[in-house]
C-alpha positions in Angstrom: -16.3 -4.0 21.3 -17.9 -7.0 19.2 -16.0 -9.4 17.9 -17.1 -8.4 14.0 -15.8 -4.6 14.6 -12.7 -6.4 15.4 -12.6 -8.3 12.4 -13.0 -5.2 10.6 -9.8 -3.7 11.7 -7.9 -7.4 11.2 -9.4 -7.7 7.4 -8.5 -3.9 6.7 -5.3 -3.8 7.9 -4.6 -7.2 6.1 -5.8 -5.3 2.8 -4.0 -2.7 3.2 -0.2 -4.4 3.9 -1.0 -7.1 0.9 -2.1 -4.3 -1.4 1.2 -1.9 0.0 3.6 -5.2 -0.6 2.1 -5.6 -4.3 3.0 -2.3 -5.3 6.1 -2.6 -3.4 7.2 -5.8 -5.5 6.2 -3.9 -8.9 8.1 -0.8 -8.1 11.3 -3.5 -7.6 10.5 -4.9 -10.5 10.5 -1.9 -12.6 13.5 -0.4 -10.4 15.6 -3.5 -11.6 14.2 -3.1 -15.4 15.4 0.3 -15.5 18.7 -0.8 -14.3 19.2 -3.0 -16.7 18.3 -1.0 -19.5 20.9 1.5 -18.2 23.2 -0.7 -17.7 22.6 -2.0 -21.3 22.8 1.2 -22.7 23.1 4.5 -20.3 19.6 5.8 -21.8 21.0 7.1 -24.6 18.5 8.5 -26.9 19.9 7.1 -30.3 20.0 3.5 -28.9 17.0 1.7 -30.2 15.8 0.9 -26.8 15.2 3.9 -25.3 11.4 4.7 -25.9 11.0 1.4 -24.1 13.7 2.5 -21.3 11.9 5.8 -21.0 8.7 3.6 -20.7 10.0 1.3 -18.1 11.0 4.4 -16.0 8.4 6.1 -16.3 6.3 3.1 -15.0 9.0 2.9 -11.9 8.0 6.3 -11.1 4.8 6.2 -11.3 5.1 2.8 -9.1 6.8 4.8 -6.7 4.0 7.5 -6.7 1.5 5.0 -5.7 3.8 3.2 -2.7 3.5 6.5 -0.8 -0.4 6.9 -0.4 -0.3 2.7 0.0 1.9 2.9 3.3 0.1 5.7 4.7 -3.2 3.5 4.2 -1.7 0.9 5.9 0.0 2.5 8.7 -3.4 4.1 9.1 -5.4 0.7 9.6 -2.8 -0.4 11.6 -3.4 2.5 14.2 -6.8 1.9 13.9 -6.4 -2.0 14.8 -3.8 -1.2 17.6 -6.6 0.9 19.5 -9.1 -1.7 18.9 -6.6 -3.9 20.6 -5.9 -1.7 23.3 -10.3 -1.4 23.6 -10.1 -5.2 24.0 -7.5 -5.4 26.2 -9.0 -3.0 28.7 -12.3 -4.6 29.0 -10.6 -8.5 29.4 -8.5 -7.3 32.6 -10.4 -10.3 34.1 -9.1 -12.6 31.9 -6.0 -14.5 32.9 -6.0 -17.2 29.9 -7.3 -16.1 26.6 -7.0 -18.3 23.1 -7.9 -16.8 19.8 -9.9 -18.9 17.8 -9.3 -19.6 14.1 -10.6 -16.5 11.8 -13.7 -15.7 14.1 -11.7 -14.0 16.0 -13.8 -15.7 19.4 -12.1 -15.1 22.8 -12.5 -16.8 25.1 -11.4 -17.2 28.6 -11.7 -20.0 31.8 -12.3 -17.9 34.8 -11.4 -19.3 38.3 -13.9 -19.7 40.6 -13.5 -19.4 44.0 
């Protein structure tokens, strides 16, 4: 296990949760939207609003579409970092001190000698 594979797994799990909390904040966005044009007017088709209401929901829903696939991308490269974690832990059973160095991602350890 080299230090760029783990990286790898760092950066692509990173990707995935920024690009699962974007969606996430444009589906509340469009959630609240829709709210308020109900609110406003109940969706009623002879208010003069409603194509954009529709519009707006539709966009929520479509939103909503895309979170799905986005947190099973990111749950995915999260299981994928957690077994490159567990890969690194079982080859550093020798280390008793280790500090993680800036975005390298360097270990290293002070062994004791004896």
């Amino acid at each position: 296990m080299n230090d760029r594979e783990i990286l790898a797994a760092c950066l692509r799990w990173h990707t995935a949760h920024a690009r699962r909390l974007e969606i996430g904040a444009a589906k509340r966005r469009f959630d609240k939207a829709v709210k308020e044009a109900y609110d406003r007017s109940g969706f009623h088709p002879c208010d003069p609003g409603y194509l954009e209401a529709c519009r707006v929901r539709a966009a929520a829903s479509e939103a909503g579409e895309r979170l799905t696939p986005a947190r099973r991308a990111e749950l995915a490269a999260l299981r994928a970092l957690a077994k490159v974690c567990a890969k690194v832990r079982g080859n550093q059973q020798h280390v008793t001190d280790a500090d993680v160095i800036d975005v390298p991602m360097l270990l290293t350890c002070d062994r004791f000698t004896d």
